[in-house]
N, C-alpha and C positions, 0 to 999 in steps of 0.2 A: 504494500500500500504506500511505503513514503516513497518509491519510484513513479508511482501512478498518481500522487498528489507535487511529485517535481514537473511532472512532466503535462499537467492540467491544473491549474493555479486555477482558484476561485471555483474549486467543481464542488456542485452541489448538491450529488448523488454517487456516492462509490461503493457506498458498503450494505451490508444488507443478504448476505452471503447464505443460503441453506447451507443447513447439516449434513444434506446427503452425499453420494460420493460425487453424481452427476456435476453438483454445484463447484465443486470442488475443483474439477476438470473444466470445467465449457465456459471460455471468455468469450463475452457476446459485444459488442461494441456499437452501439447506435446513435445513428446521426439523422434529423430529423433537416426540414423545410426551412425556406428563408421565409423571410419576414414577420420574425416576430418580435414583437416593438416592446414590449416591456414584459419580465417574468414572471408576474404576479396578475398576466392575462389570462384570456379564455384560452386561446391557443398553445401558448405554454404549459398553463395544466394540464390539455390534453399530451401534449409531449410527456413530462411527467406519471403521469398517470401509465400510458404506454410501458416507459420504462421500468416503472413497478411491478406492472403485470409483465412483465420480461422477467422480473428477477424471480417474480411468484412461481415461474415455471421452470426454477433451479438454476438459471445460468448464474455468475459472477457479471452483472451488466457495467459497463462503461458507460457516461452519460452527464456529458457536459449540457446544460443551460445555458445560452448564450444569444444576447438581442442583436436585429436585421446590422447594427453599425459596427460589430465587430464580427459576422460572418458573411454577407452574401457577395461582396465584391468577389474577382476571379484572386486576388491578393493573397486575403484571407483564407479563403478555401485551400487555397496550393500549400501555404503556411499550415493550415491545421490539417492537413492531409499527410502531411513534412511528418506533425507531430504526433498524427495517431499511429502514422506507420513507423515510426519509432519508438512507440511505446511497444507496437505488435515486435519489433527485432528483438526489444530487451526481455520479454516473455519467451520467444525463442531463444535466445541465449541463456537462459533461467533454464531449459529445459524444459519449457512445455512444449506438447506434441502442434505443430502446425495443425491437425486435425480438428484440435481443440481452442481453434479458435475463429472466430468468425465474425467480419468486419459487416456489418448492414446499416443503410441508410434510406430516408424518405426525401425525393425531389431532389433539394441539394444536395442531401447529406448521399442518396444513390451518385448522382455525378461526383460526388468527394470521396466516396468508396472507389469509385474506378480509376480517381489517381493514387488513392494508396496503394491498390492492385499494383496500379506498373514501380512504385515506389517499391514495395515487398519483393513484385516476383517470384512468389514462392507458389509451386504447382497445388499445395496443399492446403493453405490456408482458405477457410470460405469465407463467400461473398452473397449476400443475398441484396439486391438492388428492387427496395420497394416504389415503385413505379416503374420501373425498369428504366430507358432509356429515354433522354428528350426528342422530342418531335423535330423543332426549330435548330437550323441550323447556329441562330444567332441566340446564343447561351453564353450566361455570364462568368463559365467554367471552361478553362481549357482542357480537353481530355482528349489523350492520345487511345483512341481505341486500341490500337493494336499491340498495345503493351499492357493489357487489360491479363491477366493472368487469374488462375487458381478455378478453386470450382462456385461455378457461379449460376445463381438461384435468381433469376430477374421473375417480378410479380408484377402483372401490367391489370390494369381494367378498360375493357373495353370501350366504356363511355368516356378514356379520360383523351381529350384534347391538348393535353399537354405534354405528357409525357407517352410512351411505347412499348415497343417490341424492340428486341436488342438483338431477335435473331441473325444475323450475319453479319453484325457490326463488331464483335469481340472473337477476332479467329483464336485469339490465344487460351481461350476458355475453356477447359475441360476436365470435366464434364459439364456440358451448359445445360442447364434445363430452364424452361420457361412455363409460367403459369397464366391464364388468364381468367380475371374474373367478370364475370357479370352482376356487377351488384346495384348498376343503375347511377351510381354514387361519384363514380369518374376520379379523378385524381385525388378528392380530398376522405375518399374512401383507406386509405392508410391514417389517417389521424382520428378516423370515429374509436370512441372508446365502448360503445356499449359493446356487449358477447358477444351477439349476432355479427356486426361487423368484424370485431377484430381477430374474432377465430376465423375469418375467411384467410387472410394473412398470416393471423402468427402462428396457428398450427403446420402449415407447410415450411416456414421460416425455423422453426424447431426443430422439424425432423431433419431436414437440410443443416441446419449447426450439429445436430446430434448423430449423423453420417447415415442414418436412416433410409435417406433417399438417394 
């Protein structure tokens, strides 16, 4: 924990850890959406909230807080993408199994996962990309597709207009798998927190960290 409290200053969710052995093993790393203007919003709690029920289902979760003026430029992104993917080498260097660890993100935080992807390079480490990929050419994130590595779980909804389908965009991916859902709800269907919606997500995201799939 003091590695993971150098290396994310001001985090304001780290711990929180089950007893079981699973918990014990599976570092879950979640990065959520831009624009969120203060932490003690609606949107924010539901990031929160997310990340709870993340930990409730045994992982070790990672899970910085942090408002639209210190994340959405392409700057910040590349910088905290720098830094999550160096927090994931110094876990690998500690001796955890790559398998056992799994980088996911929503919106931004998916296009900030697939630069730590080519930052890692590690065939092993997984990746689950909640929206999967952006639509628009003109995104606020630089991302080299083709240095996209490891195994990678993209989760798209059909209704969403913003984001995609990542199918032939990431030749380095393997295993790639992809999900789609119908759930009418479109992009902002990864930040609902009731059951209904968010077991449409997190239970695939699970079994995909848990090598399952």
């Amino acid at each position: 924990m003091k590695l993971f409290a150098a290396l994310f200053p001001g985090l304001l969710l780290t711990t929180g850890f089950s007893h079981t052995s699973n918990a014990a093993e599976k570092h879950l790393i979640y990065m959520y959406g831009c624009c969120v203007k203060q932490t003690s919003g609606a949107v924010a709690k539901d990031y929160k909230t997310i990340s709870q029920k993340l930990r409730d289902s045994g992982f070790n979760v990672f899970f910085e807080l942090r408002t639209s003026d210190a994340t959405d430029s392409d700057a910040q992104a590349q910088a905290y993408a720098a830094k999550v993917a160096g927090y994931v080498q110094e876990l690998l260097a500690k001796g955890t199994a790559p398998e056992d660890i799994t980088v996911s993100g929503y919106s931004l935080g998916s296009m900030t996962a697939m630069v730590v992807s080519g930052l890692i390079s590690n065939p092993k480490v997984n990746y689950v990309l909640l929206a999967g990929c952006p639509v628009s050419v003109n995104i606020p994130v630089a991302i080299d597709y083709a240095k996209v590595s490891g195994r990678v779980l993209s989760i798209v909804d059909s209704k969403d207009d913003k984001f995609g389908s990542c199918t032939g965009r990431l030749p380095g991916a393997a295993p790639f798998k992809e999900i789609t859902l119908d759930s009418g709800d479109g992009h902002k269907i990864f930040r609902l927190t009731d059951e209904t919606n968010l077991k449409l997500w997190k239970e695939p995201l699970e079994s995909w960290a848990k090598g399952q799939q």
